[in-house]
N, C-alpha and C positions, 0 to 999 in steps of 0.2 A: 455602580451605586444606584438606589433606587430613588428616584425623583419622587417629591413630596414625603418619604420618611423620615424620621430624624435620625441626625446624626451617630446620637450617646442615646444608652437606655436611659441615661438619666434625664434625656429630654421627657420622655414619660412617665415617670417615676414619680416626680414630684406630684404630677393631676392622680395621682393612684392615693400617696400618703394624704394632700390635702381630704379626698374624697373618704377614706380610712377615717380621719382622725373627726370629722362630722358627723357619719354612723355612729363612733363608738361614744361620741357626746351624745348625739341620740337615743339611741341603744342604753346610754347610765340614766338618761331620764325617765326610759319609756319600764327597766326595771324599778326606779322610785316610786312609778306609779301605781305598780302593780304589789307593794309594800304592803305589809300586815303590820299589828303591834304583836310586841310579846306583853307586853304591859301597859300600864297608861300612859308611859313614857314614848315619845316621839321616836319612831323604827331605828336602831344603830343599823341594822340588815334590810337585805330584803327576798324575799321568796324565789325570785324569779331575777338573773343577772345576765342578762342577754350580753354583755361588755366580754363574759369569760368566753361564750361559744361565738363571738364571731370575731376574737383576737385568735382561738385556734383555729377557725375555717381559714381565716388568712393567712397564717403560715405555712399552714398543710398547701395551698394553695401556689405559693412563693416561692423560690428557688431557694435554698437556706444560705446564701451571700446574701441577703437583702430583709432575713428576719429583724437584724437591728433597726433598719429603718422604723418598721413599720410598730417597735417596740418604742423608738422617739416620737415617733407620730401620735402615738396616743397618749404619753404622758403626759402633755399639756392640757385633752380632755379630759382627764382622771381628775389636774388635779382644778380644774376649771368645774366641774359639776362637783366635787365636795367642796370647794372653796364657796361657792352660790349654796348650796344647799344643805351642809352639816357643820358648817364653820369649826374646823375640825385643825388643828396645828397642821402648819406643812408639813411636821419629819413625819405624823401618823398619816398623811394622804401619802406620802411616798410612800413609807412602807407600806400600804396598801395596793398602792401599783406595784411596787416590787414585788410582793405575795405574787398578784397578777399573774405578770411576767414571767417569774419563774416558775407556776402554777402552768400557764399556757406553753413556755416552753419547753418544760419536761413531758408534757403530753406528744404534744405534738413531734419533740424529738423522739421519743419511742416509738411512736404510730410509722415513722417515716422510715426507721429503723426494722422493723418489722415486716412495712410497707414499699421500697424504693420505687422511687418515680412521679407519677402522676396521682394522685387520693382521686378516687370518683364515687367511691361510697358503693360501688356495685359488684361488691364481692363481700363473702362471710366474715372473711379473713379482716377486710378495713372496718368495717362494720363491730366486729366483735373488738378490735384494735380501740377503735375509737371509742364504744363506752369502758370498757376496763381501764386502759391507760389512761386517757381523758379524764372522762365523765365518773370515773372511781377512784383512780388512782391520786392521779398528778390532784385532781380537786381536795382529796383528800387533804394532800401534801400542802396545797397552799391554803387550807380551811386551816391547820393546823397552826402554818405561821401566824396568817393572820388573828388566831383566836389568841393566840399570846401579846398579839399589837396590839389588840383590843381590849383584852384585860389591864395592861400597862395603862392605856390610855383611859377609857372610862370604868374600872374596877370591875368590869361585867363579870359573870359565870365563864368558865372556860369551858365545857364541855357545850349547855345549849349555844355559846358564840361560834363554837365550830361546825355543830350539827348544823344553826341557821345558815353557813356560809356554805360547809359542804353542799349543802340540798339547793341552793341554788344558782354555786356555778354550775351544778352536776348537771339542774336544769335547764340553764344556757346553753351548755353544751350540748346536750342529746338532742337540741331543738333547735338553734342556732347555726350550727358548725356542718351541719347538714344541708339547711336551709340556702346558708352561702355559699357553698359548693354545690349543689345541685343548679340555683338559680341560674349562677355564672358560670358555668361548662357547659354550653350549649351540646356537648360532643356527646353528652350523660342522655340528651333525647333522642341520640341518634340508634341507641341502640336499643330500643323500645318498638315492638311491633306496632307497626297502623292497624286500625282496622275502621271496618265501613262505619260502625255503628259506635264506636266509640265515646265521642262526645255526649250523645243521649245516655248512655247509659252513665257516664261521670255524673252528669248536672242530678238524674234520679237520685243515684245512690248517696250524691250530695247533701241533699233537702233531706233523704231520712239521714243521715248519719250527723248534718247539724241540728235535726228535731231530738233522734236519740240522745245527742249528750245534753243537751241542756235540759232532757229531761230526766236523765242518771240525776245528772248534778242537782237540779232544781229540788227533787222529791226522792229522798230516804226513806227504805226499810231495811226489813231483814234479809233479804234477800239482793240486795245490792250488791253480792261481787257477782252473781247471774247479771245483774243489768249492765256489769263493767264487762264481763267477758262475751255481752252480744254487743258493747260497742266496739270491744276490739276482731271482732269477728267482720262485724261492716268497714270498721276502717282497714282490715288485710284487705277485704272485697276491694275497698276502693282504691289501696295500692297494687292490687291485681291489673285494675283498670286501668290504672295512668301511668306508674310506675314508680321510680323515685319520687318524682314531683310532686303525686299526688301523697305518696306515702311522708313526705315531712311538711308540706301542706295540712294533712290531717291533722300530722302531730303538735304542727305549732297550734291550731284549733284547740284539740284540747287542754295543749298546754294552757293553752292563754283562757280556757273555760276553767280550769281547774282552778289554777290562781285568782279569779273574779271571784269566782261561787264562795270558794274559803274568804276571801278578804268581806265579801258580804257574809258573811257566819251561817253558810248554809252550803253542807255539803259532807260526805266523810272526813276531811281533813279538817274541817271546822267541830266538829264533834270532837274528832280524839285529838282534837290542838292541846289540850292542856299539857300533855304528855310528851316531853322530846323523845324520847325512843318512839311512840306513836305515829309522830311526827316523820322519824328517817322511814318508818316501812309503811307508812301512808303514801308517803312518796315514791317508793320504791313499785309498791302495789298497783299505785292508781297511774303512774305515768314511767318510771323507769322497764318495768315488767314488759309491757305492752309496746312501749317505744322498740326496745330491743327487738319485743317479736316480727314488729312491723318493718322493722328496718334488716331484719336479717330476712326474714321473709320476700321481700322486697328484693336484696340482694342475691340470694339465691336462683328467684327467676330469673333476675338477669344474669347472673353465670350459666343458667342453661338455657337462655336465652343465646347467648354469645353462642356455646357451646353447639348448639344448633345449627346457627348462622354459620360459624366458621364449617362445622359436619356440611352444611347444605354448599356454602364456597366450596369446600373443598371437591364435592361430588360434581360439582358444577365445572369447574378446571379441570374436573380429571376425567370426565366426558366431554368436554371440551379439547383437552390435550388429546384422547385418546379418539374423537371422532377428527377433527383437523389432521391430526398426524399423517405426514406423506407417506409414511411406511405403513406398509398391512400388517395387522394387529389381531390374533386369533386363538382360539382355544379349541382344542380336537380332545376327545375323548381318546380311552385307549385303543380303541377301533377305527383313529380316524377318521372320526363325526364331526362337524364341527359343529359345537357348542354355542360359539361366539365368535364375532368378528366386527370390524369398523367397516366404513364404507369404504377405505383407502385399499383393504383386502378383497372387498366387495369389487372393485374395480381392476383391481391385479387380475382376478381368476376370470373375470368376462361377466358379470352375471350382476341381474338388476338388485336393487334394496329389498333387503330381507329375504332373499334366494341362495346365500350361502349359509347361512346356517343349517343342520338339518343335513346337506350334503356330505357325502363321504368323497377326503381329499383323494380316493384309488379310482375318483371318476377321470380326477383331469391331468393323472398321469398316465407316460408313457408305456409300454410294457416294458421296458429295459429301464423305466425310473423306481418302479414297483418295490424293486428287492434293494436299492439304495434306502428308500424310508422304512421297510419292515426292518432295516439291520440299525437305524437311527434308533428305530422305536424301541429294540434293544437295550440300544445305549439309554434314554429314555429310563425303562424298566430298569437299570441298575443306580440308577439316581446319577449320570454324566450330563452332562451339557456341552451341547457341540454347535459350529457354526458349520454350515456346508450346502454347496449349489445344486438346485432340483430344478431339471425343465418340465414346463407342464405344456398342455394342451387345452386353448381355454376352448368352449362350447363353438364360438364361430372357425372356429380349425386352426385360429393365430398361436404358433409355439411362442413362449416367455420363456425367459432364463431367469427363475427367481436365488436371491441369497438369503438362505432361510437359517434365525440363528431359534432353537431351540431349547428348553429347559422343562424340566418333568416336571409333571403335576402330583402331589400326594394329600390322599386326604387325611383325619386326624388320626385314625389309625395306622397312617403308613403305607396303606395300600397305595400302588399306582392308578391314579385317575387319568391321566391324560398326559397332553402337554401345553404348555405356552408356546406360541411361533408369534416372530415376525416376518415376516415377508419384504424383502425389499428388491422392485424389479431391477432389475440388472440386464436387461436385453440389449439397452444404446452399449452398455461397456462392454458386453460381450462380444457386439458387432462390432466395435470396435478396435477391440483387442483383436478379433482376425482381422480387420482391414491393416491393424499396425503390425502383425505376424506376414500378413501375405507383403504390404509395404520393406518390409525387413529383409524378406527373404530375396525380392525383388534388388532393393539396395544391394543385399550380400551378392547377387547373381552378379549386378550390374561392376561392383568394387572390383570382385573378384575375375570377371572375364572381358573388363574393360582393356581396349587396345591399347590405350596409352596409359602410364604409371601414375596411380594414385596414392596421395599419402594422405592420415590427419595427425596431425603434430600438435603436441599443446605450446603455450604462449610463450616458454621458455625455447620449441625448437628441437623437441626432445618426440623421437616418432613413436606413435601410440597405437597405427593400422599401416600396415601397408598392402598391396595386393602383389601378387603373383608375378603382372608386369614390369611391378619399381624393383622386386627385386630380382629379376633377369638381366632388368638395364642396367644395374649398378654391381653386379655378380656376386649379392649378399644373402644367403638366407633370412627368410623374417625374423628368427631367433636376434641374429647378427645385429641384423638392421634396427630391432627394437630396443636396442642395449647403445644406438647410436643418437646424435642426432644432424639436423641437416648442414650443421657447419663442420661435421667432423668427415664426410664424404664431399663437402665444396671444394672447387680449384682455390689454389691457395693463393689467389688475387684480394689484395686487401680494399682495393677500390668496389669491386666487382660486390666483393660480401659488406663491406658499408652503406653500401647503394638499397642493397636487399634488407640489411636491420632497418633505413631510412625507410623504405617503403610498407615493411609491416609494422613499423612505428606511426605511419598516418593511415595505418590498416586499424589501431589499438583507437586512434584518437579520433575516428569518423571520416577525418579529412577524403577518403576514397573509399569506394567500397571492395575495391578487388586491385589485384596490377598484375601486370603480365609481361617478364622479360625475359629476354635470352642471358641464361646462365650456364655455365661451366660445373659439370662434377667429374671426380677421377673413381673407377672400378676399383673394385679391390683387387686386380689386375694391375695397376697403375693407367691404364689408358684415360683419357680425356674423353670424356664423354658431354657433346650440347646438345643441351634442351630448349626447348620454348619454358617457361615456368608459369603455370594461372596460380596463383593464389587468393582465397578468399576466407576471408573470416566469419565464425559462424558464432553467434552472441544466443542469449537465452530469453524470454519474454523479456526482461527485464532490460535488458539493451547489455547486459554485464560477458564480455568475452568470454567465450568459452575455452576452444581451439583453432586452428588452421585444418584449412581443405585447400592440397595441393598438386596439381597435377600437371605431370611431365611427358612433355610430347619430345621424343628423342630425334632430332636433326643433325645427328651426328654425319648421317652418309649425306643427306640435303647439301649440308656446310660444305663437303668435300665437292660435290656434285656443281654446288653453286660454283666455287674455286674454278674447275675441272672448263665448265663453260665460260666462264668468265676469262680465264687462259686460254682456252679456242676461239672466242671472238677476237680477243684480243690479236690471235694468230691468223684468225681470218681478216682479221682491221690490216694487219700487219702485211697481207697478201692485198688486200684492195692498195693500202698505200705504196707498194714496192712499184708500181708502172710508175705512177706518180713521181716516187721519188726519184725514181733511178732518171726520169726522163728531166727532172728540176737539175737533179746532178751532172746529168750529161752535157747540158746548155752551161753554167762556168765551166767544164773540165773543156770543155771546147772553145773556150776561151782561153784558158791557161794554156793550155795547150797550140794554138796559134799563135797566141803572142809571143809565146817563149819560142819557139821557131823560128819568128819574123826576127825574133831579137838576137837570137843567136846569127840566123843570115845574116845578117844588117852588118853586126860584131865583125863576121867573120870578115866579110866586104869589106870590112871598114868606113864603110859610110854612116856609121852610128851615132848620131849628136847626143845629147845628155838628155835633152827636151823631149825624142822620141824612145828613150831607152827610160826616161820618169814616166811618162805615159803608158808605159806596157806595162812596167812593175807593179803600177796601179792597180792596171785593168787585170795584172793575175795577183795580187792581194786584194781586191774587192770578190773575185770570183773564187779564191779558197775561201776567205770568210764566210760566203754564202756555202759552198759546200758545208763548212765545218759546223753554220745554222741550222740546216737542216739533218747533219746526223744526230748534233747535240737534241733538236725537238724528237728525232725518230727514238733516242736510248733515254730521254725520258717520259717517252709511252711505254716501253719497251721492257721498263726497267723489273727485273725478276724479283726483286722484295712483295713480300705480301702487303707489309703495310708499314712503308717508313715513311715518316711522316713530319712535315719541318714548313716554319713559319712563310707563304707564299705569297705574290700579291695574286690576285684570280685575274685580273688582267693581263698579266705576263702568261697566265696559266693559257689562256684563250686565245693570245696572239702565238705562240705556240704553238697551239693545237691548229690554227687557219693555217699557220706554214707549212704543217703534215699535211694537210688534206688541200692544200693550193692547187695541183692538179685534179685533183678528185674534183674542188669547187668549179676550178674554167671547166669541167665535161656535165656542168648544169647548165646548158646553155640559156635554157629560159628563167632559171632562177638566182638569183643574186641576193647575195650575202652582204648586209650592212651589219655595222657596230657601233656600239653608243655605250661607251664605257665611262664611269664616273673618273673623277680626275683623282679624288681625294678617299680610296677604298683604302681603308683597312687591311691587314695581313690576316692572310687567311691562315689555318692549321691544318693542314692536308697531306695525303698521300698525291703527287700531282698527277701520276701517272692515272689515277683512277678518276681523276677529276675531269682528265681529258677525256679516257673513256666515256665520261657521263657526257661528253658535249659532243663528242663523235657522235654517239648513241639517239641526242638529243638531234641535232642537225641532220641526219640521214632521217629519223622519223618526221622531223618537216618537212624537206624534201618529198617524201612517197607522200605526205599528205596534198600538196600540190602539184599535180603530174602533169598539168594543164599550166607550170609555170606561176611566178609569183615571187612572192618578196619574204626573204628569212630575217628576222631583225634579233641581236644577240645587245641584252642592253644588262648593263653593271649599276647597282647605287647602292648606297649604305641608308638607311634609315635610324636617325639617330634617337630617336624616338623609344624605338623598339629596340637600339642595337643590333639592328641584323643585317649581314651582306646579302644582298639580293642579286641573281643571276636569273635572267628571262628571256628564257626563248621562245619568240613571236615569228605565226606564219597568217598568211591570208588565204589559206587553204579552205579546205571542203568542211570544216569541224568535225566534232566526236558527237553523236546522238547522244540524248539524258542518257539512253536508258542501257549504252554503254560505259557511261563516262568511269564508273565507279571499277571497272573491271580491266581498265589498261594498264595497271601495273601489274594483274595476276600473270601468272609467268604461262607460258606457252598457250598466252589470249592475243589472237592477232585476225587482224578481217580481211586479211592479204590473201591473193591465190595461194593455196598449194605451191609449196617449192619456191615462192616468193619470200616467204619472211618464217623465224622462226616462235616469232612469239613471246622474246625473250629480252630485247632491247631495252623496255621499259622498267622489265621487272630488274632487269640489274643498275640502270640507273637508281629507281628506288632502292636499293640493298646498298650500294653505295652513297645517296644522302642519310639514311639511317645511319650507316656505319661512320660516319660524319657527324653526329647526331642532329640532322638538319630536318625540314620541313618541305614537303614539294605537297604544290595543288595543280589545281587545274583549272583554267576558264577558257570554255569553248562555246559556241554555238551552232547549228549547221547553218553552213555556207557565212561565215563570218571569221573563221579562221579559228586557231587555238593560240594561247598564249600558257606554255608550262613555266611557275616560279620556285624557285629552289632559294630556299632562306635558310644562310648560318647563323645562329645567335653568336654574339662577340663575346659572351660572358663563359658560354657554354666553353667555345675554341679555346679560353685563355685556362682554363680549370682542366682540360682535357691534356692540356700543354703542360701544365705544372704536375700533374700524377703523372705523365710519363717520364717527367722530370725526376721523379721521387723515386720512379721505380728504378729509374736509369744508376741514379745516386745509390740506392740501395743494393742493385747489383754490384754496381763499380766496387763496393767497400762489401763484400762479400769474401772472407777469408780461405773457404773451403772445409770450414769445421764445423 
């Protein structure tokens, strides 16, 4: 809404009708004044009715929804000035205004009709509109009604009551209707030439052209229509000058001389008064004739005036458009001259302002570009139009790649004159298009002789590239493979592949930008084939998914390999713990064994009380029990499952593990094993056997870290916080340097002599909290000891526990069909 306008057009409307309806009171005085007699009787008419030419300036003017208005708006001055001045019955002043009315209306509806739009008076077309339909016609029409009101009312003549009435709405309107359209369109001076000298020459021509009329009018002869046609020759002059304004400026001037001179009985009009016919081409003669000339004359300059303007616009934009234009813009004769060109061609070919023309385009091509344009100019000569790429060679030795779109030239005969060219450089796309060709080929090298298997798959999962490596791994030709997609070559684990839609679902949603797991596929072989899997998603400027980029690293032998050692430590675990055990074993069997000897002596002597035959049986069931302890710890390290797996406490797990390695621990002499186990752990989800492993693994690498002696602290808690079981093994050893730290779990990284270590401790512990899906870090510092933690989530163990659950269930109810 615009602040300070009003609301309704009709908030302005009203200041328009009241201002309306004040002129045309005006206006009916200012023609009473200018009133002749036909007789001795007091004027029924008047010569001159400015009321009719400025109710049709205003309609012409008006939007035709709002002609009504301004038809109520002045009927109360019609009948307010005959009412004061002709004391005339009411129904004869309305129908008087009625005449009006309908008199201005039918004008101006034709004019507008003929006309649409805007009336400016500065065309031939409105101009002739306006005195015929106006100013002849419609006045005609309502001189007619009116002459019949008039005879009704005062008995008058009907033919001079209509001639009096036609002759002066006719010249109201030729003078009027001009007047207040020219005045009020400022938009009507816009389109008038300035010039320097203007005004002086207005004000001159002025002073003669009001000497000259008032000295036509003042002083009659024979020769008076020569003094009327040098005044209309001065007043063309002076609408030459000023334009519209000054051209119905002039005319009301004489209007308003002609009407004085006759009302003072000196003048042509006053001579042949006696006469109405006289009278219509007296009028016609001395003011309709000339008005029209002046006012069509008038309009004319200005149609080619405009006509000009818009010619000179036009030329102006189109060297404008055509000097601006980023493209080069040229004209070659049929010899390849160029004729013409913009500066933007100007700068394509190297060369300063006004130094392409004149040239011939065979200077700044190559020799092998040569016979490309003579075979265009061909096409050319058969009247074709083609687009196609030319390299040139500008002056300082820079080559261009231009795109040049061509169209012949003919002249009116037909003959070939040339051609039209644009020019548009193309060098950045050219370079670029090789940088994305050599880019491409680069890619294709890399897709196609990459080590490991690449795939790209669209969003459904459906493969769309594969390379050479994916399908050797998976024993598919590409055909095979492209008619596949990656769930129909996955192991057919329903956890395993939910996990993978889980994760390229917060690949789709932003949540990550890549992920990377170990997955399961089967050959078209049947064999099981593991990989590492990266996936990443590749989106388009817009952020909007395209497809998958997936690449498969094959650890199938890895896996087995991992296994392979993992069962040799275990066999080598299993050799360091056999002195051990055998020698824990040997200490009860030497017990059971003496006592049952003493007991059988004793028996046999008969000297045997109850008391010392309780006490023996004791001392050989406490010392089978401990035998039966430590086979039970040794065959669940020992145990040959890969991965069976069932709800543990990790405390029992750990005290276990210290009674296999009880011998191994007393031959640390300098170093001692505490424990700090939480009271209230949680049940873990484990393979135990491997769990042990990871503490063997764990405690022997603390050990070698303090060789010099020291303290191993093995401590258990749950964090309820986080949900996680937490196992921590603490030494007061030598530390891990930074700038090792990150690299002791990589598999055969160890800083041990030769022949000391193999470098692989670590790395299987790590491959076994993974396989756990657990967490391990590290805090160490040198000379401050290390401290490695190993965190299970409780949410994770319990989830891992129910899908083996389902799978377990799923088998069991497996029919065989």
């Amino acid at each position: 809404m615009n602040v300070g306008q009003p609301r309704r057009w009709s908030d302005r409307l009203w200041v328009r009708l009241v201002l309306f309806s004040a002129a045309y009171l005006f206006a009916a005085w200012l023609g009473r004044a200018f009133s002749f007699n036909l007789d001795d009787r007091p004027p029924a008419f008047v010569t001159f009715w400015p009321p009719a030419g400025l109710l049709v300036g205003v309609l012409l003017m008006q939007p035709v929804r709002l002609w009504g208005w301004f038809f109520v708006a002045a009927l109360p001055s019609h009948l307010i000035y005959y009412g004061l001045y002709h004391h005339t019955p009411l129904w004869v002043n309305f129908l008087f205004f009625l005449c009006a009315a309908i008199e201005a209306l039918v004008g101006a509806g034709l004019i507008r009709r003929l006309n649409p739009g805007r009336f400016t008076m500065l065309s031939v077309r409105e101009v002739s509109s306006l005195m015929f339909f106006s100013a002849v016609f419609s006045t005609a029409l309502g001189a007619l009604i009116g002459a019949g009101v008039s005879s009704l009312a005062d008995a008058r003549q009907f033919l001079p009551a209509w001639q009096i009435w036609w002759a002066a709405d006719a010249l109201g309107v030729i003078v009027f209707a001009p007047l207040l359209i020219v005045l009020l369109d400022y938009r009507i001076y816009m389109t008038w030439p300035r010039r320097k000298w203007h005004w002086q020459q207005v004000v001159v021509f002025s002073v003669v052209f009001v000497f000259l009329v008032w000295y036509v009018f003042q002083y009659t002869d024979a020769f008076v229509y020569l003094d009327e046609l040098l005044i209309l020759l001065v007043l063309l002059r002076l609408a030459v000058l000023t334009g519209p304004i000054g051209a119905v400026l002039g005319v009301l001037y004489l209007a308003l001389v002609v009407v004085y001179q006759t009302m003072l009985g000196v003048g042509d009009l006053a001579i042949l008064y006696p006469s109405v016919a006289s009278l219509t081409t007296a009028l016609l003669a001395y003011l309709g004739v000339p008005v029209f000339i002046v006012y069509a004359m008038t309009a004319a300059i200005a149609e080619r005036q405009r006509v000009f303007s818009e010619l000179m616009e036009s030329k102006r934009q189109y060297e404008f458009l055509i000097e601006n234009q980023g493209e080069g813009i040229g004209i070659v004769d049929a010899d390849e001259k160029f004729l013409f060109c913009n500066r933007a061609a100007e700068q394509i070919f190297g060369v300063g302002v006004g130094q392409l023309v004149g040239r011939n385009l065979r200077e700044f091509l190559k020799p092998n570009q040569l016979m490309e344009v003579l075979q265009q100019t061909q096409k050319r000569r058969a009247g074709e139009s083609s687009e196609y790429e030319l390299e040139i060679r500008r002056p300082d030795g820079q080559a261009r790649w231009l795109l040049v779109t061509a169209t012949p030239r003919f002249d009116e005969t037909g003959a070939f004159t040339g051609t039209y060219g644009v020019f548009r450089d193309i060098t950045s796309r050219k370079f670029a298009e090789e940088v994305m060709r050599q880019n491409e080929q680069l890619f294709k090298q890399f897709f196609e002789l990459s080590p490991i298997g690449v795939a790209v798959t669209s969003l459904e999962g459906r493969y769309l590239y594969v390379n050479r490596r994916l399908c050797d791994a998976l024993g598919y030709s590409e055909q095979e493979l492209l008619r596949l997609s990656y769930e129909d070559v996955s192991y057919r684990d329903e956890a395993e592949l939910q996990k993978n839609r889980e994760l390229r679902q917060a690949l789709l949603k932003g949540e990550i930008s890549e992920f990377e797991i170990e997955k399961r596929f089967v050959r078209k072989s049947g064999e099981v084939l593991c990989v590492i899997l990266r996936v990443t998603l590749v989106c388009d400027s817009q952020s909007t998914p395209l497809y998958y980029i997936g690449q498969f690293l094959d650890i199938t032998e890895r896996k087995k390999l991992e296994a392979e050692v993992l069962l040799a430590q275990r066999m080598a675990g299993l050799g360091t713990l056999a002195g051990g055990v055998a020698h824990e074993i040997n200490t009860p069997l030497q017990i059971i064994v003496g006592s049952s000897e003493t007991l059988i002596k004793r028996l046999r002597e008969g000297v045997l009380d109850n008391d010392k035959l309780l006490r023996g049986l004791e001392r050989i069931n406490q010392s089978a029990w401990r035998v039966a302890e430590i086979i039970r710890s040794l065959m669940m390290y020992a145990h040959p499952s890969a991965d069976v797996r069932q709800w543990a406490n990790l405390n029992d797990v750990i005290r276990d593990t210290l009674l296999l390695m009880e011998y191994q621990l007393k031959s640390w002499s300098n170093v001692t094993v505490q424990t700090d186990l939480a009271a209230d752990l949680p049940q873990l989800y484990c393979e135990r056997g491997q769990i042990s492993q990871m503490l063997i693994n764990l405690l022997n690498n603390a050990h070698d870290a303090i060789p010099q002696g020291g303290e191993i602290i093995l401590r258990t808690q749950y964090d309820a916080e986080s949900r996680c079981i937490l196992l921590q093994v603490s030494d007061d050893g030598e530390g891990i340097p930074p700038q090792i730290r990150d690299k002791i779990f990589d598999p055969f990284f160890t800083t041990k002599e030769v022949g000391k270590g193999t470098g692989l401790g670590l790395s299987i512990v790590a491959g076994i909290v993974k396989a756990h899906s657990g967490k391990i870090s590290v805090e160490s510092a040198p000379g401050r000891g290390t401290t490695i933690t190993v965190s299970f989530t409780q949410d994770v163990q319990v989830e891992e526990a129910e899908r083996t659950a389902r799978q377990d269930d799923s088998a069991g109810r497996y029919d065989g069909g």
